[in-house]
C-alpha positions in Angstrom: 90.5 81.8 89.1 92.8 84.4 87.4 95.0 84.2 90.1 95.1 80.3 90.2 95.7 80.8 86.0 98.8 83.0 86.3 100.0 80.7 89.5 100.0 77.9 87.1 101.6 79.4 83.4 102.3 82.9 84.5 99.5 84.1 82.2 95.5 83.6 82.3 93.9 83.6 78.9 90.4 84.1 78.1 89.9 80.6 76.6 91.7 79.2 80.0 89.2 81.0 81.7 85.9 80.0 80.2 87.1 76.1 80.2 87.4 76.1 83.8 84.3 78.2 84.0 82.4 76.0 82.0 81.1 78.6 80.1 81.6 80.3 77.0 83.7 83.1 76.1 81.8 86.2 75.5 80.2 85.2 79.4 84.0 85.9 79.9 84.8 88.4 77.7 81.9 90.0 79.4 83.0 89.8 83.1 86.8 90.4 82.1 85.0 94.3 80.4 83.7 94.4 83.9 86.4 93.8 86.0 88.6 95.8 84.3 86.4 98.9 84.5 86.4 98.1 88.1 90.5 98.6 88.0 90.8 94.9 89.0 92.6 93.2 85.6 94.4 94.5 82.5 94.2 93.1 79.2 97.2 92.8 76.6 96.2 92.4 72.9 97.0 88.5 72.0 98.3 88.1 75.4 96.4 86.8 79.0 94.4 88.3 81.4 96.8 90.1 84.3 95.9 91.3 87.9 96.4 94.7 89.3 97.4 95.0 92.6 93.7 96.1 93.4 92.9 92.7 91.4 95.6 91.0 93.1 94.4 91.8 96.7 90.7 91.0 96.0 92.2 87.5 95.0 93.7 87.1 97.9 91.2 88.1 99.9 88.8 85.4 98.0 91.0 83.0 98.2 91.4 83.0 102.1 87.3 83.6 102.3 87.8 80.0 100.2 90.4 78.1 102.5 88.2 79.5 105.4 84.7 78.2 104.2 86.7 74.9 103.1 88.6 74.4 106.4 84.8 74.4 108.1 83.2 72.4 106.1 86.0 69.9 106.3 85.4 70.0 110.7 82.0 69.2 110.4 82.9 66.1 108.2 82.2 66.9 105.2 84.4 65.3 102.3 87.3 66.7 101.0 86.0 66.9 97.2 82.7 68.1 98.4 84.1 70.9 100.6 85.5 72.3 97.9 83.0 72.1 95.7 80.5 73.9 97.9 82.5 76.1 99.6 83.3 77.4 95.8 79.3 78.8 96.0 79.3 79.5 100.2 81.9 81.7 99.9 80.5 84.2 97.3 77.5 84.9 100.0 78.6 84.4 103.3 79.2 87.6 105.6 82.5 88.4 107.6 80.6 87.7 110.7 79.8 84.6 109.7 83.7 83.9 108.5 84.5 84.8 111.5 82.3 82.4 113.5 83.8 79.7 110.9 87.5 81.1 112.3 86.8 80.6 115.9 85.1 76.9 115.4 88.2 75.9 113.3 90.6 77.4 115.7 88.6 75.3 118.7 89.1 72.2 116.8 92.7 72.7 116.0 
C-alpha cells in the first residue's frame, strides 16, 4: 500500500494510509512504529511515509506474491474484482510452495 501511495503522489501520508485501510490512524500510526523498527520505512516530521530499500524490496516482493495469487484466481474463473479482492487476504498466508504451484498452473494455461 505504501508503495502503491508513493507510485501515485510521490509521498504516502498516514491519513492516505488509514483511508484506504479503512481503519483509523493510530491502527496506523501503530504499524508505521512497527515497521520502522523493523528498518522497513522512515518517517519525516509533517511529511509522508517513505520506503527503505529493505522496505522497498519487501513491497516488491508483496506485490508479485499479489499479481501471482490474482493471476490464479483469475484461471480458475474467478472475476476480475473478486480476484483482487481475495487474493488481497490469500496472499498474506499462502506458502512459497504453494506460489509456486500457482506459477506452474498459470504458466500451463498461458
Amino acid at each position: 500500500m505504501i508503495a502503491d501511495l508513493i507510485e501515485d503522489g510521490n509521498e504516502a501520508r498516514q491519513v492516505d494510509i488509514a483511508a484506504r485501510l479503512g481503519v483509523a490512524q493510530p491502527t496506523v500510526a501503530k504499524m508505521l512504529a512497527r515497521l520502522a523498527s523493523e528498518g522497513l520505512v522512515s518517517r519525516k516530521p509533517y511529511r509522508g511515509v517513505f520506503l527503505t530499500d529493505a522496505g522497498q524490496k519487501v513491497a516488491l516482493e508483496s506485490r508479485a506474491r499479489h499479481q501471482t495469487v490474482e493471476a490464479f484466481l483469475r484461471c480458475l474463473g474467478v472475476s476480475p474484482e473478486t480476484a483482487r479482492i481475495d487474493a488481497e487476504g490469500i496472499e498474506h498466508h499462502v506458502s512459497a510452495e504453494t506460489l509456486e504451484a500457482f506459477r506452474r498452473f498459470i504458466a500451463k494455461k498461458a
